[in-house]
Structure formats: C-alpha cells, structure tokens
C-alpha positions in Angstrom: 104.1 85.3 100.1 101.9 84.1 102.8 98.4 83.0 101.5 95.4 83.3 104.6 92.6 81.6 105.2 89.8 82.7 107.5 87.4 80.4 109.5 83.9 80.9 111.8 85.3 79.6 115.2 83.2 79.6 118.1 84.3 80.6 122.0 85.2 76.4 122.3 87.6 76.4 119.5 90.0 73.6 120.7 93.4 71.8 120.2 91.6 69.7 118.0 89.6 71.9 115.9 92.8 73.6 115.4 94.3 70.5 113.9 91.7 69.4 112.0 91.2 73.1 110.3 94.8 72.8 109.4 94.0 68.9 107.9 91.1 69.9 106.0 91.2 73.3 104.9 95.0 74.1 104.5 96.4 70.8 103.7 94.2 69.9 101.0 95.3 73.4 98.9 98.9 74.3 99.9 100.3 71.0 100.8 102.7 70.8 104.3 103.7 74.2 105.5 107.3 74.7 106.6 106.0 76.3 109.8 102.9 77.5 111.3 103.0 80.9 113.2 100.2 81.4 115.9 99.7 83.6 118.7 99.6 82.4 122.5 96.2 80.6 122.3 95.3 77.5 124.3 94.4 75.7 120.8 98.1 75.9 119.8 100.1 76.2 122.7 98.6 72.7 124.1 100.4 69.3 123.7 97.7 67.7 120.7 98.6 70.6 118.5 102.4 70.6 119.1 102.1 66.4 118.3 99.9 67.0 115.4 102.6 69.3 114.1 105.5 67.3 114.7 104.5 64.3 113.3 104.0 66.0 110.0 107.3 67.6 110.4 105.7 71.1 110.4 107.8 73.9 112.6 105.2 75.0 115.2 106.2 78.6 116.5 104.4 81.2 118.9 104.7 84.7 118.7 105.9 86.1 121.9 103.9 86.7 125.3 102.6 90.0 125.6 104.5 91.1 122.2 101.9 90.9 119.7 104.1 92.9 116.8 106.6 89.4 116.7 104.3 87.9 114.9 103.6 91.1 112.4 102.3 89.5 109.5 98.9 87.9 111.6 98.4 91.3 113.7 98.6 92.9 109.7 96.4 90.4 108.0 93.7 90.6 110.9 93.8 94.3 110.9 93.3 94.1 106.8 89.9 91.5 108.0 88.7 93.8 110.7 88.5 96.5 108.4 86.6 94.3 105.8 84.4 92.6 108.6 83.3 96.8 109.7 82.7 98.1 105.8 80.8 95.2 104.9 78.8 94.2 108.0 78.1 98.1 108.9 73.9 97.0 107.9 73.5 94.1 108.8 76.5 92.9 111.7 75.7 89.5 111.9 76.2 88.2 109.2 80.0 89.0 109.3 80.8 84.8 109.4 78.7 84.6 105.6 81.5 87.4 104.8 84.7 85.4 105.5 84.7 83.3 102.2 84.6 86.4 100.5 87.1 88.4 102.7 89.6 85.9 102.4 89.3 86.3 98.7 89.8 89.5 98.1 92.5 89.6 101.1 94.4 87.3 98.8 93.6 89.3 95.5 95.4 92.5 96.9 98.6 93.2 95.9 100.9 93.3 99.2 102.9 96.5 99.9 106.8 94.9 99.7 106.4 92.8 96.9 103.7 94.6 94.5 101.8 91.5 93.8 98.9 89.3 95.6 99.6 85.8 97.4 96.9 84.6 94.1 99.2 86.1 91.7 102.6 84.6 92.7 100.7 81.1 93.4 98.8 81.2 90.3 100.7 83.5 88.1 97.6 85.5 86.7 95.2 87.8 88.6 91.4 85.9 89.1 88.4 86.9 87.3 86.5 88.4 89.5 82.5 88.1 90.1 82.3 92.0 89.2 83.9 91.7 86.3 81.0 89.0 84.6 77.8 90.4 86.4 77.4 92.5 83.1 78.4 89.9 81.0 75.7 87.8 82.2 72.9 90.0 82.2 73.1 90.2 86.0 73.2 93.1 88.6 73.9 91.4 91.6 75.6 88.0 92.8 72.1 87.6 94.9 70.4 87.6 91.7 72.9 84.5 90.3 72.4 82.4 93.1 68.5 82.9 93.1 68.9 82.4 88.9 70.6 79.3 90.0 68.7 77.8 92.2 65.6 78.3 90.4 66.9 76.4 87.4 
C-alpha cells in the first residue's frame, strides 16, 4: 500500500530540494523506501538525486518517456489531488498550497479500490479520528473556530 505525501514546490524545485524533501519529510515517518518511482523530471533524473539514492541503497526508477500510464499509481494519486485541489479551492483558488496537508490526509484515509482498506489503516491498523467527528463534541462548528479558540487562549 503506497502512503503519499504532498508538498508546495515552486517552478525552481531542484535535485536538491528533491533530496532533502525525501530526508526530511519521508524519511523521518516511513523509514528507507525500497524504491522511489518518479516521472522524467530534471529534479530526479539528474546525477545528485541518483547519488543521494544510492548511497542509502534506495532503488531509483523512472517511469517511461512519453508513457505516463508506467508509472500508474502517481498519474492515479495526482488525479485523486487534482480533483480535491478543484472542489476545495473552487472560492478562493489560491489558497490550494494551505489545502495540501489536508489533502494528503484524507488521500490516505480513503480506502483504495483493490485492496478495500486505506494506506492509514494497513500502517496503523485502525481508521483516524477525524476533525469532523469531534467538532460537536467540542462545542465547535468549524475547525476555523478551534484554531482562533486556540490562539486566543
């Protein structure tokens, strides 16, 4: 079960920012990966990612030029993030990088088609509370109106 993780990159997203994303996001939570599946960009394809890679023994693998569908799973989960990105930012459009923590969340809440279960489930073994499911609980309506709550304590 592959677990994603979305990030706010700008247009000069490099080799490095690449490896260091990996280092301190992905690392940090999952451990080593096996392998790491990206599509054609510069970021991956250059020599600094391919070293970074190797010398933690991670399998670095492209999907293949001008065949997008190789690497299926990526094209599917960005598909599932554009969707989310278009519902959510439909008012207010720029504020679709605030979005991605919560995207990624409930990406990896929702049970995948082949096996029936989420990538939180089979790494967790128990579905999350959600913030929905306390709002009432708590007395609030909205998660704006926890974060104010909180920061005015």
């Amino acid at each position: 079960m592959k677990w994603s993780h979305f990030f706010a990159c700008n247009d000069h997203f490099s080799a490095s920012d690449a490896a260091e994303l990996v280092y301190k996001h992905i690392l940090k939570l999952h451990g080593l990966p096996q392998q790491v599946i990206s599509d054609r960009g510069t970021q991956f394809a250059s020599t600094l990612f391919k070293e970074f890679c190797k010398k933690l023994g991670i399998r670095a693998s492209m999907s293949t030029a001008y065949h997008p569908q190789t690497d299926g799973q990526t094209e599917r989960v960005n598909q599932s993030l554009e969707q989310y990105l278009r519902i959510f930012t439909e008012h207010r459009p720029n504020d679709w990088a605030t979005l991605l923590t919560s995207a990624e969340f409930s990406y990896n809440n929702m049970a995948h088609e082949s096996t029936g279960l989420s990538p939180f489930f089979v790494e967790y073994g128990y579905n999350p509370k959600m913030a929905l499911d306390v709002q009432g609980e708590l007395g609030f309506s909205t998660l704006e109106e926890i974060f104010q709550n909180c920061t005015e304590a």
